[in-house]
N, C-alpha and C positions, 0 to 999 in steps of 0.2 A: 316794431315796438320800440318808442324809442325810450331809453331812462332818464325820465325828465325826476331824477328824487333830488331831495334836499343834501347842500353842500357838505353838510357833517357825515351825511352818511354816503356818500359820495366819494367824499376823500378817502375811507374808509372799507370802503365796498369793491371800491374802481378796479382792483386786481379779481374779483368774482365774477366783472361784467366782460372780462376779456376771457375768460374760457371758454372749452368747448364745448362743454355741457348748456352754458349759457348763453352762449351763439344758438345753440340748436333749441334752444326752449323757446330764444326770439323769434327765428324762425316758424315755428311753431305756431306762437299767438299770435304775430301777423298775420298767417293764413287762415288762422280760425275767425279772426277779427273778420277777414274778407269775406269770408262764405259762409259765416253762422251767425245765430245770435249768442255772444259774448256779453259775459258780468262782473265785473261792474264794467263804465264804460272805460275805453281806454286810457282817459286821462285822471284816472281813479284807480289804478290799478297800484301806483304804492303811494297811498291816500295815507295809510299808515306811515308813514315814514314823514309825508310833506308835511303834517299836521303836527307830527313830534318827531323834533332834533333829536340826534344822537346826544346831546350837551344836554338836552330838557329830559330827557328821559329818563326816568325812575321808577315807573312800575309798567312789568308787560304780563300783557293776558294774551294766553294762547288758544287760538280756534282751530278750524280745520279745513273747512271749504268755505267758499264766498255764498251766498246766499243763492241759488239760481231760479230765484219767481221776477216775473218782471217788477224792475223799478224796487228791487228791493235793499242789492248791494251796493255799499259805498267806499268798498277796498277799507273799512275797517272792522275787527271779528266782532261779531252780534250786534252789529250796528246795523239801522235802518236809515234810509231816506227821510226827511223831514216831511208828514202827509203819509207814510206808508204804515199803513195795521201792522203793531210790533206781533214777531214768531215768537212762539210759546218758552222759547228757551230766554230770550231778553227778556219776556214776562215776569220770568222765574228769577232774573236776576237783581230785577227792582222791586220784586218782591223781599228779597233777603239786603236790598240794600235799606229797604224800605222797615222793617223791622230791626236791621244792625242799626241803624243809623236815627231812627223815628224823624227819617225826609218821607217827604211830601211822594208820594207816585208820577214821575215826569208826564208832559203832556206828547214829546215826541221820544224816539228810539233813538234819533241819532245822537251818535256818543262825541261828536264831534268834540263836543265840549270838554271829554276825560283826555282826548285826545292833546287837546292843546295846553292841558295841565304838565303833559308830562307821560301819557298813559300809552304805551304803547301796546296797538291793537292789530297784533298781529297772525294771520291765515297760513296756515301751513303753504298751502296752494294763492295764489293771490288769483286765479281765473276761473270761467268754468261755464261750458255749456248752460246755456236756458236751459230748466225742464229733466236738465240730468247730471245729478250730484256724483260730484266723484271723477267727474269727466274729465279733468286736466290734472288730476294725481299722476304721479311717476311720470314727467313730462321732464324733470329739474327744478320746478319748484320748492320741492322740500330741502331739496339739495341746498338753493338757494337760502331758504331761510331756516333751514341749520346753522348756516354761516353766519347768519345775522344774531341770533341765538347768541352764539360763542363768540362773538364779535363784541357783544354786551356782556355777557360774564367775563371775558378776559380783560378789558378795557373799565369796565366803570366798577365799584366798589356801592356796595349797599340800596342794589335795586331790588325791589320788589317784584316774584316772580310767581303769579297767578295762575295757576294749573288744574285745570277742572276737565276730570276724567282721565281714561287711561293713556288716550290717544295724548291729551297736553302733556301728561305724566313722561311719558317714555321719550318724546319728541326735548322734552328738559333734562333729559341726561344729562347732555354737558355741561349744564350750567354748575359754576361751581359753589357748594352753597353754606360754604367757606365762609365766604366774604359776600353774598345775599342771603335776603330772608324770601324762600319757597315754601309758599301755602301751597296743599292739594287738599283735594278734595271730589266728590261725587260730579258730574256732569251739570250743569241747569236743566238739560232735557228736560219735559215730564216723567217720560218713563224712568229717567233714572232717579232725578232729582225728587218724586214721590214714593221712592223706594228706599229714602233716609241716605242723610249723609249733604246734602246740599245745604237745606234749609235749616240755620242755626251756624253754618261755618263760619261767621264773622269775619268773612275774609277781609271786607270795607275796612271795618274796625280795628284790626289788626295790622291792616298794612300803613295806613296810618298813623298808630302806634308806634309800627317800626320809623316809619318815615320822622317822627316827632324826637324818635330817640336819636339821631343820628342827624339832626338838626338840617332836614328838611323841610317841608311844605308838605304837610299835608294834602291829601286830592280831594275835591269838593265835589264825590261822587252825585 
């Protein structure tokens, strides 16, 4: 696996890519790369990052596993393929952007586009068996981007920090929220997201807001 990511976060990261943990993770998804089916493909693996600088970056949404149905992941969190049938949790999410915001319902999933606003869409795990969720946790990934995490809270001043569910919630510990604004909130799932607390969080609309107060750019979610 080689780390082909972008220079800001490169410069930045480069003391994370030489430990041990992180030698042994690469090893790792090499060998899973060789003799499995692996998601996204390999040169998608921190698709988060190439798409938004460390320098453009201003609001992050935190996920948990990469998609693992074919042709679904695109190494950015709720994000689909361009052509791929959006999962019920992105459903849910342009639903509530789609009521915050009274935009239009998009015609595809992929978020490419928040991405290169600024939006960083980032997976606890960034790999993961076909067919079976969960399969590349506790590898060093999280490890990895806990670092990333705290890399953005200590370093940049007034990003926006998008937390939906327990799992984004706990994983944002360190952020310091100080000198960001951290929306939480219920899950998009169905299961959770229909059991109140999703639908009506004006997350769109508020982080925006913050973004405006602090003389930003807003995101043209």
């Amino acid at each position: 696996m080689d780390v082909k990511i972008e220079e800001s976060w490169k410069t930045r990261l480069s003391e994370e890519f030489e430990k041990p943990y992180f030698v042994s993770l690469t090893d790792f998804v090499k060998e899973e790369y060789k003799s499995r089916t692996i998601y996204p493909s390999a040169k998608q693996i921190f698709n988060a990052f190439n798409h938004c600088s460390f320098d453009n970056c201003r609001v992050v949404i935190l996920g948990q596993d990469p998609y693992h149905g074919a042709g679904q992941a695109n190494g950015l969190c709720f994000s689909v393929n361009d052509g791929i049938r959006m999962p019920p949790s992105l459903i849910n999410i342009f639903k509530e952007v789609e009521n915050d915001l009274d935009k239009t319902f998009p015609k595809t999933g992929n978020l490419e586009r928040w991405a290169s606003q600024g939006v960083l869409l980032l997976n606890a795990t960034l790999t993961v068996q076909a067919g079976a969720a969960g399969s590349h946790q506790n590898r060093g990934w999280e490890r990895f981007t806990d670092a990333v995490i705290k890399c953005v809270s200590d370093e940049k001043e007034n990003v926006v920090f998008l937390l939906w569910g327990k799992y984004a919630q706990d994983k944002g510990a360190v952020i310091d929220a100080s000198k960001h604004f951290v929306l939480k909130s219920k899950h998009p799932s169905p299961m959770s997201a229909n059991s109140g607390g999703w639908f009506g969080n004006h997350h769109f609309s508020k982080a925006n807001a913050y973004l405006q107060e602090h003389h930003l750019e807003p995101v043209n979610w």
